[in-house]
VOGU-3710 file (C-alpha; in Angstrom, 3 decimals, decimal comma):
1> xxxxxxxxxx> -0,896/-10,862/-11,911  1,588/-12,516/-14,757  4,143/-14,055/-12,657  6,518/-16,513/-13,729  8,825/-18,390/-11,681  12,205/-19,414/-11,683  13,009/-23,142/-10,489  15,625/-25,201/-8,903  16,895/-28,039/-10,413  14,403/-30,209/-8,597
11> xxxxxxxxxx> 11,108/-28,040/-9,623  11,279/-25,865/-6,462  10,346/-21,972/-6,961  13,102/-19,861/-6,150  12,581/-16,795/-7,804  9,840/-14,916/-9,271  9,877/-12,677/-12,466  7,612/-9,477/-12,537  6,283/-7,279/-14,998  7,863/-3,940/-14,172
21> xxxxxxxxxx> 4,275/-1,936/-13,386  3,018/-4,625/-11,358  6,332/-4,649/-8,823  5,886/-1,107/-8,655  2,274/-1,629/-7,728  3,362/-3,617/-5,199  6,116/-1,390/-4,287  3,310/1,249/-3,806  1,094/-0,426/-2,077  3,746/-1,834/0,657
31> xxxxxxxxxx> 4,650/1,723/1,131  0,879/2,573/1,781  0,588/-0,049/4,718  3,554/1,170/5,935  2,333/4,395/6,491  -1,061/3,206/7,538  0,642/1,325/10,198  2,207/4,628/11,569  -0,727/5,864/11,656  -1,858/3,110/13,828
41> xxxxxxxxxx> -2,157/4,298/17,286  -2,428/8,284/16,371  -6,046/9,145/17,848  -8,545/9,020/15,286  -10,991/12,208/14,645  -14,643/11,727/13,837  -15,875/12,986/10,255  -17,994/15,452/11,694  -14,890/17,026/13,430  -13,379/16,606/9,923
51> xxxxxxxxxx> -15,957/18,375/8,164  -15,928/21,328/10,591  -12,042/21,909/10,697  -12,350/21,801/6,409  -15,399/24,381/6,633  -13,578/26,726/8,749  -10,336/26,816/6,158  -12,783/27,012/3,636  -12,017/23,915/1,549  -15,489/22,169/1,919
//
């Protein structure tokens, strides 16, 4: 990461500076464990149930 940080007048960070893809990395990645933490009590299936459900639509 290539942060650099703003500073009070007494050497205390108080704001960091970003490149723009790397915020938006973040930004995508804070939306991804957001959704994964929706997810978090759904019942989980098990991969073999997976695999059968994508055999019968015929995308495996």
């Amino acid at each position: 990461m290539h942060e650099q940080f703003i500073t009070d007048k007494a050497g205390q960070k108080i704001s960091v500076i970003l490149p723009i893809a790397e915020y938006e990395e973040l930004l995508e990645d804070l939306e991804d464990l957001a959704a994964v933490a929706e997810c978090k009590n759904e019942p989980t299936i098990s991969l073999d149930e997976v695999i059968k459900k994508l055999k019968a639509n015929d995308l495996l």
